[in-house]
C-alpha positions in Angstrom: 72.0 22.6 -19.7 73.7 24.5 -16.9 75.2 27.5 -17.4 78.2 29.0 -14.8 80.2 31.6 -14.5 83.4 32.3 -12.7 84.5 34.9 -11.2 87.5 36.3 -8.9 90.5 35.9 -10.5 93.6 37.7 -9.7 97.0 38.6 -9.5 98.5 37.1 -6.0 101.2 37.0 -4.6 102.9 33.6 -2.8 101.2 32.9 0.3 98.5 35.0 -0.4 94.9 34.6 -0.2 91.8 34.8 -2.9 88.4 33.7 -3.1 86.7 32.3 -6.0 83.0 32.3 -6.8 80.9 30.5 -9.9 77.7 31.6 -10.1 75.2 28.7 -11.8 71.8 28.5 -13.4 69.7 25.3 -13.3 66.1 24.6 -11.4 68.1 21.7 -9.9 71.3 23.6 -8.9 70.9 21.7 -5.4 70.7 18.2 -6.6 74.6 18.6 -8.6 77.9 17.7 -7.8 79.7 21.1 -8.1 83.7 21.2 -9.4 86.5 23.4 -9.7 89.3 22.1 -12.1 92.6 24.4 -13.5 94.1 24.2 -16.3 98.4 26.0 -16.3 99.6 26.8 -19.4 100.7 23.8 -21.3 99.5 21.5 -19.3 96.5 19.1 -19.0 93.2 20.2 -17.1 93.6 18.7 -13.8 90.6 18.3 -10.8 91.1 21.1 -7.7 88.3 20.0 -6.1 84.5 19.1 -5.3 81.5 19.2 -3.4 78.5 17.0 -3.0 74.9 18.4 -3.5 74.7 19.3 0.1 77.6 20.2 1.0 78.3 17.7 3.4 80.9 15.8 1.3 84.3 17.3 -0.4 87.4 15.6 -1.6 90.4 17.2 -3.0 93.5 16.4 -5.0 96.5 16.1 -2.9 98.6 19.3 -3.7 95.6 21.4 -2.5 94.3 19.3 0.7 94.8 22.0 3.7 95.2 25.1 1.5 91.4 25.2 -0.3 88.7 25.0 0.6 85.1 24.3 -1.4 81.6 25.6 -0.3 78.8 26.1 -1.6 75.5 27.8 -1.2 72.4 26.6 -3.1 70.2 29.3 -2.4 72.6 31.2 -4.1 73.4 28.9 -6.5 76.7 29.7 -6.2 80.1 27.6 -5.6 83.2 28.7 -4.0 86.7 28.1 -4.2 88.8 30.0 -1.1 92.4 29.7 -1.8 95.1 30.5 0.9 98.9 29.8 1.4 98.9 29.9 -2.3 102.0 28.9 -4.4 103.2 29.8 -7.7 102.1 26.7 -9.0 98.7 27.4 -8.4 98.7 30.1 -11.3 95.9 28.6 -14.0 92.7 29.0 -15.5 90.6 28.1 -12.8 87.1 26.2 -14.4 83.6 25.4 -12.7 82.0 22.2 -13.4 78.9 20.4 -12.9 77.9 16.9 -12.7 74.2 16.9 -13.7 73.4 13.4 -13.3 75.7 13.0 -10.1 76.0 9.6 -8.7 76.3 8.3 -5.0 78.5 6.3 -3.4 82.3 6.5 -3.1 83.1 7.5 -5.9 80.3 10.6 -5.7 83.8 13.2 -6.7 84.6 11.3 -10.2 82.2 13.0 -12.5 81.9 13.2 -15.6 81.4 16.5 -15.4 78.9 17.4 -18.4 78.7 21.6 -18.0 81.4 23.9 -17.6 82.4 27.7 -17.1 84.5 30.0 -19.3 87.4 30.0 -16.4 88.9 32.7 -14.5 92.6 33.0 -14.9 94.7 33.3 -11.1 98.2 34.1 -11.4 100.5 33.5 -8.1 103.8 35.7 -8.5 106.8 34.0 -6.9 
């Protein structure tokens, strides 16, 4: 079991900036497939993004491409969501996620993911 947890949430304002950081346990932190997902208030969780175990690989969904951006550090154990030109629809509870048994191949992005953090709320004021 992996454990995370988020951190960085914030009050911003439209076009602003903020960086988020989940911070994970695991003895094989490198080897997952690492996630950020949001969930806005009465609305389904929805995918923001992910990273493969390297780093080399990220997809995003479509409203975020050019905006976010995903990193990671495995030393560190730690994944990171920077967020900039942000938009008021961007306010959610932003979630970590891991894929523990990760596959390869084109569809590395798709999960499932089996572990995830408590969230951190980010609220974008028009």
């Amino acid at each position: 079991q992996v454990q995370m947890v988020e951190s960085g949430g914030a009050l911003v304002q439209a076009g602003g900036s903020l960086s988020l950081s989940c911070a994970a346990s695991g003895r094989i932190f490198g080897y997952y497939v690492m996630g950020w997902f949001r969930q806005a208030p009465g609305k389904e969780r929805e995918f923001v993004a992910a990273i493969s175990w390297s780093g080399g690989s990220t997809y995003y969904t479509d409203s975020v491409k050019g905006r976010f951006t995903i990193s990671r550090d495995n030393a560190k154990m730690t994944v990171y969501l920077q967020m900039n030109r942000m938009k008021p629809e961007d306010t959610a509870v932003y979630y970590c996620a891991a894929d523990i048994n990760p596959t390869y191949g084109t569809s590395w992005y798709k999960g499932p993911f089996d572990s995830w953090g408590q969230g951190t709320q980010v609220t974008v004021s028009s």
